[in-house]
C-alpha positions in Angstrom: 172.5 53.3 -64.3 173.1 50.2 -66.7 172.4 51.1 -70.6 173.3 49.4 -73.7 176.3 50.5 -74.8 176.3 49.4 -78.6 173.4 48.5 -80.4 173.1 44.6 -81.2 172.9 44.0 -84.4 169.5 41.5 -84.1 166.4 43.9 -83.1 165.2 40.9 -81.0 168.4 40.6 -78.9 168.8 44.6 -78.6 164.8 44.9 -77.1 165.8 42.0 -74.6 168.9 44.0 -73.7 167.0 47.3 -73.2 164.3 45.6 -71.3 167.0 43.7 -68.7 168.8 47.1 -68.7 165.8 49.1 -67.3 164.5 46.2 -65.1 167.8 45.9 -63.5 168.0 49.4 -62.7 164.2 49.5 -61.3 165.1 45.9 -59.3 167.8 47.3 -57.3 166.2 48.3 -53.9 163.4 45.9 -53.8 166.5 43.1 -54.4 168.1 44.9 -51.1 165.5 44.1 -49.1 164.9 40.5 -50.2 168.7 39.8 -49.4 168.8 38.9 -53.4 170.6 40.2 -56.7 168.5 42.3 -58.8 169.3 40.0 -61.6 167.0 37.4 -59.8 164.3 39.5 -59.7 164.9 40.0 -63.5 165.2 36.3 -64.4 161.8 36.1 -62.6 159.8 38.5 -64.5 161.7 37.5 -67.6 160.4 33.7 -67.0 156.9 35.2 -66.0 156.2 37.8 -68.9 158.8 36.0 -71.3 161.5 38.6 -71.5 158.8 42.0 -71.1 156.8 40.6 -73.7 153.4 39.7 -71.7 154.4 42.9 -69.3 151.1 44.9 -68.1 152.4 48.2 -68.7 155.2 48.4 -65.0 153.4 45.8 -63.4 155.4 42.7 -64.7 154.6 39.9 -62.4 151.0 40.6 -63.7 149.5 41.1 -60.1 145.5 41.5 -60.4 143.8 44.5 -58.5 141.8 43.2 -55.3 138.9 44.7 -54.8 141.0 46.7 -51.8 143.2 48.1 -54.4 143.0 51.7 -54.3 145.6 52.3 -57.1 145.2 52.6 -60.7 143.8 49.8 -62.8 144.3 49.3 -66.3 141.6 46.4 -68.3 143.4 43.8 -69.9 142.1 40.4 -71.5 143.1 37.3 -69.9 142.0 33.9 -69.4 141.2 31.9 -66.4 139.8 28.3 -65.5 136.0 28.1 -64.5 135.0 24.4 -63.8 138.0 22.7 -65.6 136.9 25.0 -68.7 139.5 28.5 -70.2 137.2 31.2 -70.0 138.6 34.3 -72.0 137.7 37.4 -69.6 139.0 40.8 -69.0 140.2 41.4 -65.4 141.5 44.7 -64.1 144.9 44.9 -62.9 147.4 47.3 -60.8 148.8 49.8 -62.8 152.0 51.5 -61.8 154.1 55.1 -62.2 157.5 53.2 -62.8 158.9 49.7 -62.8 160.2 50.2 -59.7 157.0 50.6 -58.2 155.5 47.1 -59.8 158.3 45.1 -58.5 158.4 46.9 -55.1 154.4 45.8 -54.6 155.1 42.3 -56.1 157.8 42.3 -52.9 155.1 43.6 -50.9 152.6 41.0 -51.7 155.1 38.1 -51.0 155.9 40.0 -47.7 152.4 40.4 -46.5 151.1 36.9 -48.0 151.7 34.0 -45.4 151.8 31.7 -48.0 155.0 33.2 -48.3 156.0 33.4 -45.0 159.2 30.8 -45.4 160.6 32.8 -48.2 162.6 35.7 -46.7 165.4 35.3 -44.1 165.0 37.6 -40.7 168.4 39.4 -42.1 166.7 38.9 -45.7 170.7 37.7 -47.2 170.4 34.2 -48.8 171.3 33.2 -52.7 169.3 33.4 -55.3 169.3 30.1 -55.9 167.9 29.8 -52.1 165.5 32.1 -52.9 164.1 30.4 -56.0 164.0 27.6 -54.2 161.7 29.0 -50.8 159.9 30.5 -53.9 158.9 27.2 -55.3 158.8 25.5 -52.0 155.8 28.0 -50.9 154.0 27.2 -53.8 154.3 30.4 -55.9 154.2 28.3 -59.4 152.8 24.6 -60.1 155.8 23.8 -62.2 157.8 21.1 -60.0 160.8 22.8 -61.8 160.2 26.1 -61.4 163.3 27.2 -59.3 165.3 25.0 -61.6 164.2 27.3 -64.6 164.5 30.3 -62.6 168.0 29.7 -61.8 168.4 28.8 -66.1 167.1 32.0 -66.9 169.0 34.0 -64.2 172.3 32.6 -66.3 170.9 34.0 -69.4 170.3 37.4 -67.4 173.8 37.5 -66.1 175.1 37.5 -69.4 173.0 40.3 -71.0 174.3 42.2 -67.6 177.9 41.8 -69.1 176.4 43.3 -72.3 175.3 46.4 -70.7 177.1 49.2 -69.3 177.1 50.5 -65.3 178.4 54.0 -65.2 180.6 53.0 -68.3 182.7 50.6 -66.1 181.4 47.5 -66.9 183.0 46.8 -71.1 181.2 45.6 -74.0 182.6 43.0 -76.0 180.9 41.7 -79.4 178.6 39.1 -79.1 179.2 36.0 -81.2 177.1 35.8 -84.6 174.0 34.6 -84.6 173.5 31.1 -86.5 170.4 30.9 -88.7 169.8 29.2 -91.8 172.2 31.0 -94.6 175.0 31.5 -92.6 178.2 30.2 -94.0 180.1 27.1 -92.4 182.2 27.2 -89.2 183.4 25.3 -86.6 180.5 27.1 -84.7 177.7 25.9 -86.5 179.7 22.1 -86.2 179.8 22.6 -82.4 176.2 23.5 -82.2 175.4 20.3 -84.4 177.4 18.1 -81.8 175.9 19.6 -79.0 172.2 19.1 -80.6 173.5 15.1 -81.6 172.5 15.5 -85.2 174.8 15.4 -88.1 178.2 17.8 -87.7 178.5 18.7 -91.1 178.5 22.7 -90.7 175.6 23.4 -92.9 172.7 25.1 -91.0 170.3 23.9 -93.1 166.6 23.1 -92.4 167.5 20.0 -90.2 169.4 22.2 -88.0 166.9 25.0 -87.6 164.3 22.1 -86.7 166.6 20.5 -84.3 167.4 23.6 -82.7 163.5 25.1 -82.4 163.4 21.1 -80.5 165.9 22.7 -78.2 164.2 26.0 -77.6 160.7 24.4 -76.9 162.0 22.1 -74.8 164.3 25.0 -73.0 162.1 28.2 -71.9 165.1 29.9 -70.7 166.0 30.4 -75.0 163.1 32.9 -75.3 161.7 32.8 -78.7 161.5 29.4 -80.5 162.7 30.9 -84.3 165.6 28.3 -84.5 168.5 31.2 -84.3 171.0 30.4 -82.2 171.6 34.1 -80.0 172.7 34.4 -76.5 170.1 32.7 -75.0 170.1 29.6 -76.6 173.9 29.4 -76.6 173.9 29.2 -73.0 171.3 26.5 -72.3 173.4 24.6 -74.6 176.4 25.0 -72.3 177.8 28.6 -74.2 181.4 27.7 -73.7 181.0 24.9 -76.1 179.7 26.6 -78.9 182.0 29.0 -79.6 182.6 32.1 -81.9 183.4 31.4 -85.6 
């Protein structure tokens, strides 16, 4: 069972640490049956709902309940495209007893779906990478970049995963601070200026929070675009090179 075994100090990187805690847990024997890692099936519904954020209750790949659906069904505005036009509506969709259960039925509707057909191996063992990539190659998102940002976020995943602990085996180790405007000078707030290409003078000042909200638009994989520089955003900026004060 993974949990978080010290509170982060940011409220916003402790939720995302719960949430990839729990979904990792509930991810583990659909992911055994795919042939992937349950970590992939995390960075997917952390790219789809935005780390748990857009979650419908357990079901987080936000699957829609067919009129065949016999399960439960919970109401919950959404928009959709009528003649080239957003149309706010409310549209019922599966409800679930446990995470476990969503992501099982999401595996179950890629299974069953021959749009999909190309996406499992007959021994179901391939690389997440490989399985990002059948996912985009079927068509599952209109993004021509979509296993590209899959495989970003799965990065982002692994490294929460090194923040939590299985059992207790797996150490915790204090994250580096988080960079903000206020924060005093360092050579990590110089290395995050290099990295952006604007001036490296180790003030994080108002330039710097702009440059780095830039980033953060411009890299979904970061999560929120507040221009603090967590976890996230340190590794789509390479993580290595923007190191600890």
């Amino acid at each position: 069972m993974y949990t978080v075994a010290k509170p982060h100090a940011d409220p916003g990187m402790q939720r995302k640490l719960a949430w990839v805690a729990r979904m990792l847990d509930a991810s583990k024997a659909s992911a055994a049956k795919i042939g992937c890692s349950p970590e992939a099936i995390v960075a997917q519904a952390a790219q789809e709902t935005g780390w748990g954020r857009a979650t419908i209750g357990n079901n987080v790949f936000g699957i829609k309940a067919s009129p065949g659906w016999t399960g439960a069904v919970v109401m919950q505005p959404t928009w959709e495209v009528e003649n080239g036009v957003v149309v706010h509506v409310t549209a019922p969709f599966r409800d679930y007893p446990t995470l476990a259960d969503g992501i099982e039925d999401h595996f179950q509707f890629l299974k069953n779906n021959s749009r999909y057909k190309n996406v499992f191996d007959t021994d179901n063992t391939m690389s997440d990478q490989e399985y990002f990539r059948r996912l985009a190659a079927d068509g599952y998102a209109t993004d021509p970049s979509y296993a590209q940002r899959l495989s970003d976020v799965l990065d982002a995943v692994n490294v929460f995963q090194s923040r939590l602990a299985e059992d207790g085996i797996l150490p915790w180790s204090p994250p580096p601070r988080l960079m903000m405007i206020g924060v005093s000078p360092g050579p990590d707030v110089v290395a995050l200026q290099k990295a952006l290409g604007i001036t490296a003078d180790g003030d994080f000042g108002p330039d710097t929070k702009r440059a780095v909200m830039e980033w953060q638009r411009m890299h979904p994989a970061c999560g929120d675009v507040d221009g603090v520089v967590g976890v996230l955003t340190r590794m789509s900026l390479g993580g290595n090179h923007v190191p600890r004060a």
